[in-house]
BASE-606538 format. One line per field, with one value per residue: residue number from 1; residue in one letter; chain; x, y, z of N, C-alpha, C in turn. Coordinates in pm, 1 decimal, decimal comma. Each point is the difference from the previous one (the first is absolute). Last residue first. Example, Ala and Ser with C-alpha at 12.3 -4.5 7.8 and 13.67 -1.06 7.14 Angstrom:
REM residues 2
banu = 2 1
mise = S A
tiro = A A
nc1 = 1285,0 29,0
nc2 = -225,0 -572,0
nc3 = 708,0 -7,0
cac1 = 82,0 -89,0
cac2 = 119,0 119,0
cac3 = 6,0 0,0
cc1 = -77,0 90,0
cc2 = 109,0 120,0
cc3 = 73,0 0,0
This chain:
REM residues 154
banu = 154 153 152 151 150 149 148 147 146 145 144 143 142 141 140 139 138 137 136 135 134 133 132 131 130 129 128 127 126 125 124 123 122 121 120 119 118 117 116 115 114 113 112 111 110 109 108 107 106 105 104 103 102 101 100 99 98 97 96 95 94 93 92 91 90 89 88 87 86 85 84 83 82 81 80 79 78 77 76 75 74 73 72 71 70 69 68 67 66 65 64 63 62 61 60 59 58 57 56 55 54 53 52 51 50 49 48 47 46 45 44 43 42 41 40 39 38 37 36 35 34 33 32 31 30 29 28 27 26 25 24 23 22 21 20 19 18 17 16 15 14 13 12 11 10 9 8 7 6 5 4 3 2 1
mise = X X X X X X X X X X X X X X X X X X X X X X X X X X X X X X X X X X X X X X X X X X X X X X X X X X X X X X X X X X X X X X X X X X X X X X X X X X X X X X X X X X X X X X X X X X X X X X X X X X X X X X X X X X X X X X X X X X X X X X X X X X X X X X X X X X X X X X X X X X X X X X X X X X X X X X X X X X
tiro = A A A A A A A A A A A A A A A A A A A A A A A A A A A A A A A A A A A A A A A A A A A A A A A A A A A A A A A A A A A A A A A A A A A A A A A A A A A A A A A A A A A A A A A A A A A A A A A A A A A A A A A A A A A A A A A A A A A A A A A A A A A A A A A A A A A A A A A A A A A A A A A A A A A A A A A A A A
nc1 = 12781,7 135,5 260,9 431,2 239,3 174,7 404,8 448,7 216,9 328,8 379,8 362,4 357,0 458,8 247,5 298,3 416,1 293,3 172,5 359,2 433,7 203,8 11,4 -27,3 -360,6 -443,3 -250,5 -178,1 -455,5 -380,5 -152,5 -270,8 -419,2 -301,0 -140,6 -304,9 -439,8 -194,7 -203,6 -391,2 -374,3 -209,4 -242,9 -465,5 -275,6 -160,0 -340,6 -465,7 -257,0 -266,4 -462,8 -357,1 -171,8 -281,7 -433,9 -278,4 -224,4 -379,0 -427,5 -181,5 -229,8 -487,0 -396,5 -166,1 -352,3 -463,6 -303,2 -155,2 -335,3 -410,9 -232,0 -224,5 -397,5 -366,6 -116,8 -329,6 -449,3 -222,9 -132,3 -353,2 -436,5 -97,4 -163,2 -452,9 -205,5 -22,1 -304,3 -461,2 -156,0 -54,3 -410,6 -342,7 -58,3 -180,7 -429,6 -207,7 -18,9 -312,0 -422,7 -25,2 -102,5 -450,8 -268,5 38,9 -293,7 -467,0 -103,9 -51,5 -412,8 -316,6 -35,3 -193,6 -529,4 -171,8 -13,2 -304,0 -419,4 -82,0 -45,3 -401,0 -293,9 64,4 -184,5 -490,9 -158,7 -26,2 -414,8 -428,9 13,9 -161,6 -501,7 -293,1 -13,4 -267,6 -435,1 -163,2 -226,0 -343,9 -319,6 -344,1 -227,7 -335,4 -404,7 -425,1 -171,0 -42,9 -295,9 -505,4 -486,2 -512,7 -424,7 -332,0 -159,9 -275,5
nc2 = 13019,5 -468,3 -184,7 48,8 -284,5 -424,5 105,4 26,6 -348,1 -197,4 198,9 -24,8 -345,7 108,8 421,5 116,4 -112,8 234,8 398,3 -26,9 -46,9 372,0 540,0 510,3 338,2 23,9 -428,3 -230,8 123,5 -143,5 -446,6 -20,5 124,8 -257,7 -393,7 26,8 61,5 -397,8 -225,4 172,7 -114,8 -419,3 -75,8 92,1 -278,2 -335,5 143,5 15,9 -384,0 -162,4 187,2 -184,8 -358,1 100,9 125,3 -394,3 -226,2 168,1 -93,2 -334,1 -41,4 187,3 -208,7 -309,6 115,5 63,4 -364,3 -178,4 217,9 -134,8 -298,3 59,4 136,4 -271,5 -304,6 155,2 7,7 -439,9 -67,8 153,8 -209,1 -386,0 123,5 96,0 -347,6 -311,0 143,9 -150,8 -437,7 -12,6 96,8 -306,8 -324,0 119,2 -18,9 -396,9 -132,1 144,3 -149,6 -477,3 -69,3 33,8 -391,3 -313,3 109,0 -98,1 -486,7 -198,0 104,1 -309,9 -430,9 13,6 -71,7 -412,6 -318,5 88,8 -180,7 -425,8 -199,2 -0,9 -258,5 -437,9 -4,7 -45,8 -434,5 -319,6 33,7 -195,3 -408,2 -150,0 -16,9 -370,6 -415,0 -17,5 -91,3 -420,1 -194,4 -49,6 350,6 280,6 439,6 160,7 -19,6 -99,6 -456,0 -278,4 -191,3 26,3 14,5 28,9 268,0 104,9 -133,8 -443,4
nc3 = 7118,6 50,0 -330,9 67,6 219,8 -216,1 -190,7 276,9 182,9 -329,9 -71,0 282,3 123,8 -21,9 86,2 278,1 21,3 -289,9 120,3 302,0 -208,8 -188,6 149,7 30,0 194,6 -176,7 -91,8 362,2 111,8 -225,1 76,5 402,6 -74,3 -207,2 258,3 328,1 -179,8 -148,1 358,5 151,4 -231,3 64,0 424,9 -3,7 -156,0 326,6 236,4 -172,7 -19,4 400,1 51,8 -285,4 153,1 297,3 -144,2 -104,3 309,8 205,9 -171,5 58,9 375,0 73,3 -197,8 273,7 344,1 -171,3 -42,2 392,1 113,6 -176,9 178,7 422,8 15,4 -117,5 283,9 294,1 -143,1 68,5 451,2 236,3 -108,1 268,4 441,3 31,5 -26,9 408,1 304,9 22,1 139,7 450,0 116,1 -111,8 300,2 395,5 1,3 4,9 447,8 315,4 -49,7 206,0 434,6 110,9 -66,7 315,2 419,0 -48,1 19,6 438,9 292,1 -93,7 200,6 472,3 53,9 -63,2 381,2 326,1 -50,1 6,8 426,5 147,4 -125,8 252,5 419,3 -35,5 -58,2 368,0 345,2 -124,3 92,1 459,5 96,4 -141,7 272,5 421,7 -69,3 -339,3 -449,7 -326,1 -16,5 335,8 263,4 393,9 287,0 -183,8 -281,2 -493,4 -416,4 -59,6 291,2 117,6 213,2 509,4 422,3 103,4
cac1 = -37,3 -100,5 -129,2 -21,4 -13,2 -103,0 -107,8 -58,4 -35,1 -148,4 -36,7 -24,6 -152,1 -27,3 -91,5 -90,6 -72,0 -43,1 -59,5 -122,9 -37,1 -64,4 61,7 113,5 144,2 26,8 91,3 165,4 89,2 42,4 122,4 151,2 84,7 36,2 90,1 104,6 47,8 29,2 122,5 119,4 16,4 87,5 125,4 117,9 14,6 59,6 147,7 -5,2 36,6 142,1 88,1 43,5 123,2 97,6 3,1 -25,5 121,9 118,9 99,5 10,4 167,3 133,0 81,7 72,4 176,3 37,1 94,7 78,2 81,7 37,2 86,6 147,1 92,1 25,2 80,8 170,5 53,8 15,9 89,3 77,4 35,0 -20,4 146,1 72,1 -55,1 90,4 194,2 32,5 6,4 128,2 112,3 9,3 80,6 133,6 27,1 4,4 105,3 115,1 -15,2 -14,3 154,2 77,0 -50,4 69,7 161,6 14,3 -51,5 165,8 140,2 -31,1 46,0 144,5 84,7 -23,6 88,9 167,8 14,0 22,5 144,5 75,4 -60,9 -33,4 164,8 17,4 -28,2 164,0 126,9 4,4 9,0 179,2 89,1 -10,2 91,1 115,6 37,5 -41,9 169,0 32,7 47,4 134,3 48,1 105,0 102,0 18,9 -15,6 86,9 131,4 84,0 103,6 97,4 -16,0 82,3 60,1 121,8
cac2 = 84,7 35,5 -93,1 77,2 67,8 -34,6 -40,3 126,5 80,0 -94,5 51,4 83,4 -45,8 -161,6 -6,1 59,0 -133,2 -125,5 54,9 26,6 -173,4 -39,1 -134,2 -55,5 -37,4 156,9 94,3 -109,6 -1,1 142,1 -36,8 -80,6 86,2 117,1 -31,0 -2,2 150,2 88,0 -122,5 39,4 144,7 -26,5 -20,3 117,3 121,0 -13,7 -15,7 78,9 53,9 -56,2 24,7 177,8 -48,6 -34,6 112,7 91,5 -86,6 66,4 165,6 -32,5 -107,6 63,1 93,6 -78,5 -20,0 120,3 44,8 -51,7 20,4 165,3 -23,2 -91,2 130,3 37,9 -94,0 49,7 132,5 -1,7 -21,8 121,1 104,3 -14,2 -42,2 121,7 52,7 -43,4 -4,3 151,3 8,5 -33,8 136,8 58,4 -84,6 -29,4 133,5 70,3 -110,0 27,8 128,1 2,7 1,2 168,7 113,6 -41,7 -28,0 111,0 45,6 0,4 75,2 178,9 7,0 -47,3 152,7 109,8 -29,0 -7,1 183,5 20,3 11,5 106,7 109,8 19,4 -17,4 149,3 112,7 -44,4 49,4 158,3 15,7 -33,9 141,0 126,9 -14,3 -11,1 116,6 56,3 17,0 -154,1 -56,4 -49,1 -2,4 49,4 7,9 124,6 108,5 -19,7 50,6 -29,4 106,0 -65,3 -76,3 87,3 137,2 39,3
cac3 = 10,1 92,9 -15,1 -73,7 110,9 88,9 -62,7 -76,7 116,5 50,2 -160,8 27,5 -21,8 -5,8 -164,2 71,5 66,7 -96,1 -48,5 57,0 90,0 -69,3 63,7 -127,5 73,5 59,0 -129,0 -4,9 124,9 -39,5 -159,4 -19,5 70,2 -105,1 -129,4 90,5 50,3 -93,4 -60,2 105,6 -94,1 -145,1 -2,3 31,0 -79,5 -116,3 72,0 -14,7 -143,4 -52,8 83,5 -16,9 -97,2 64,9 72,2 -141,0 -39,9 105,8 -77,9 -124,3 54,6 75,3 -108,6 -119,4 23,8 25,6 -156,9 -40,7 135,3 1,5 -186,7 10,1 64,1 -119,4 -71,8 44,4 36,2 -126,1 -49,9 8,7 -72,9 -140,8 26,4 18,8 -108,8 -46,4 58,0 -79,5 -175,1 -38,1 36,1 -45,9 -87,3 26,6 9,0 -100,0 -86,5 -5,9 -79,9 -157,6 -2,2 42,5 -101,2 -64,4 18,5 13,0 -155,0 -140,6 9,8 -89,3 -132,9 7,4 18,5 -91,3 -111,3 62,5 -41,7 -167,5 -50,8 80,9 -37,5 -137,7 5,9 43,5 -99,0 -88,4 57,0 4,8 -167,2 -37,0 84,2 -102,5 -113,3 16,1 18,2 151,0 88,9 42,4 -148,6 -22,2 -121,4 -31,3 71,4 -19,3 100,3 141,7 -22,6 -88,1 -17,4 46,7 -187,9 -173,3 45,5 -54,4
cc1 = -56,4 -20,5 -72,0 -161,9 -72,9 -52,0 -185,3 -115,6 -112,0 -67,6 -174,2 -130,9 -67,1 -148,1 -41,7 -109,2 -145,1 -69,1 -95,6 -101,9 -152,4 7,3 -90,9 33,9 138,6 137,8 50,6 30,3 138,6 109,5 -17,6 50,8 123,9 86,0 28,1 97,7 151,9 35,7 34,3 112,7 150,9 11,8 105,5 96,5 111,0 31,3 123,9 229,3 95,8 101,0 144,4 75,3 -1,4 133,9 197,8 135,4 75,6 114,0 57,7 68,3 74,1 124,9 93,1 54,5 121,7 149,8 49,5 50,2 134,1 117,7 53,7 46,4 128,9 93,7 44,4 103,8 125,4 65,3 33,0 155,1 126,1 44,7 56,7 124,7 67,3 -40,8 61,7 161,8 -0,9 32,3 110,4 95,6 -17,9 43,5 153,7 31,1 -29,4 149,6 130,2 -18,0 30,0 142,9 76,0 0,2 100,5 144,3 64,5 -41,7 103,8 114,7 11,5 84,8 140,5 22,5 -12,6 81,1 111,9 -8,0 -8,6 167,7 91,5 18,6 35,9 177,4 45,8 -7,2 137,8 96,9 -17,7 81,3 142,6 73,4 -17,5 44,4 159,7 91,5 -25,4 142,4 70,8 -33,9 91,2 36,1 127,9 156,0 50,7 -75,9 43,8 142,5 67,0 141,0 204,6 -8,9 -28,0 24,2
cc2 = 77,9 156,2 45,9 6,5 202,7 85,8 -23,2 -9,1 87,2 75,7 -100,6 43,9 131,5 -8,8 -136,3 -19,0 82,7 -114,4 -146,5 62,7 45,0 -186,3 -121,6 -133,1 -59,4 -4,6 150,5 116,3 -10,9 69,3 142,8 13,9 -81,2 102,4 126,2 -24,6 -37,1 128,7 104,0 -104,2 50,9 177,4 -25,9 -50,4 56,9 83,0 -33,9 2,7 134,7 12,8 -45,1 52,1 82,4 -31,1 -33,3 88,2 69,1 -73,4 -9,0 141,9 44,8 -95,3 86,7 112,1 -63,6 -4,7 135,1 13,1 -79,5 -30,1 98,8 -16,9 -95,6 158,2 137,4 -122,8 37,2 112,6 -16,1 -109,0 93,6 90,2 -68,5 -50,0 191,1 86,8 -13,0 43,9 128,2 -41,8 -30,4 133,0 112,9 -10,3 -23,6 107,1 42,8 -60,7 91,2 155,1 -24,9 -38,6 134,1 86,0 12,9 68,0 141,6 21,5 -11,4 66,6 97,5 44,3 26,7 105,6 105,1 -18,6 -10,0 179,1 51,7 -55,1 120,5 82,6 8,8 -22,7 165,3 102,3 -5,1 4,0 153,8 93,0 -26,3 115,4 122,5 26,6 29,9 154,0 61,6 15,6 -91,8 -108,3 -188,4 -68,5 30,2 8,8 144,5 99,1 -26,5 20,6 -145,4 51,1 -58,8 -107,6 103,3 144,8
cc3 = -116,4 23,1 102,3 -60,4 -78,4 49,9 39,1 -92,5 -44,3 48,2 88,3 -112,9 44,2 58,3 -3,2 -142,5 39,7 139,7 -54,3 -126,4 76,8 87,9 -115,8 40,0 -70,6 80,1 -6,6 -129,7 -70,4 112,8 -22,1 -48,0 35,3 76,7 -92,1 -115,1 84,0 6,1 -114,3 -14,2 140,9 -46,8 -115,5 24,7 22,4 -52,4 -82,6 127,7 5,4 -97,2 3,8 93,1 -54,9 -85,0 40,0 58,7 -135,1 -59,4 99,7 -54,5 -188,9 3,3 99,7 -99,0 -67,1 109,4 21,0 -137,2 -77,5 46,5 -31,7 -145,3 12,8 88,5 -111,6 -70,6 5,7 -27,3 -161,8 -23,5 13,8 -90,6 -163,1 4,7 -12,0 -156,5 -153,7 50,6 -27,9 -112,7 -12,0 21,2 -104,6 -154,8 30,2 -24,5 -147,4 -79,5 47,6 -44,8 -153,6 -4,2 -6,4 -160,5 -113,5 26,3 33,0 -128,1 -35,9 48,4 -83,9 -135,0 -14,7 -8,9 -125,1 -106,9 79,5 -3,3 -118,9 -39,9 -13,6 -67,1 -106,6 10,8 -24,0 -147,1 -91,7 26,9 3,5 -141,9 -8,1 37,1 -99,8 -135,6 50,5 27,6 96,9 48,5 5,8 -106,6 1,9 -167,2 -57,4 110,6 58,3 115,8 144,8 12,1 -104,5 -57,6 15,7 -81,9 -127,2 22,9
């Protein structure tokens, strides 16, 4: 005898009951595999990352424009409450010009009931200076009213 009798498979090579062909196949679909599922991953991080950076833009947008509108908010409440203003303050001007105006009118009236009385009194001192009593008595006819009134105003 050569040696002490050997046990197990022969040293020729490893095999586990799949022939060698078919193991280099399965490595191979494995490793394709592999290599998509990192492809694929990589792929996904980058729209994660993408989508991540278009979301923080989009917040920053949406907050600058909740601070817009919040200013714009404010500068109109401002000019609502300048406009109130504004507007009572043209109300009390209409309110004395309308004032201002019928004092005005008034004040015309007047005179004309005080120059009705100055034309009637110089008249009838006219006719009577003259001795023309018919012009005297038409010059006196509603002359005592005129006067009156007219009297009240000075």
């Amino acid at each position: 005898m050569s040696g002490p009798p050997m046990y197990g498979d022969p040293m020729s090579g490893p095999s586990y009951g799949a022939p060698a062909g078919k193991k280099g196949r399965a490595v191979l679909v494995l490793a394709v595999v592999a290599g998509l599922l990192f492809v694929l991953g990589g792929v996904m991080t980058g729209l994660f990352l993408n989508a991540s950076g278009d979301l923080n833009r989009a917040e920053t947008q949406l907050s600058e424009r909740d601070a817009t509108i919040a200013a714009n908010a404010k500068d109109m409440e401002k000019l609502k409450f300048n406009l109130q203003r504004a507007q009572a303050t043209l109300a009390e001007t209409q309110q004395d010009l309308t004032g201002t105006k019928n004092d005005r009118d008034e004040q015309a009236r007047q005179k004309k009931v005080i120059a009705t009385c100055l034309d009637k009194l110089t008249t009838a001192l006219g006719a009577a200076a003259a001795g023309n009593r018919s012009a005297y008595d038409k010059a006196r006819k509603g002359l005592d009213k005129v006067c009156e009134e007219a009297e009240d105003y000075l």
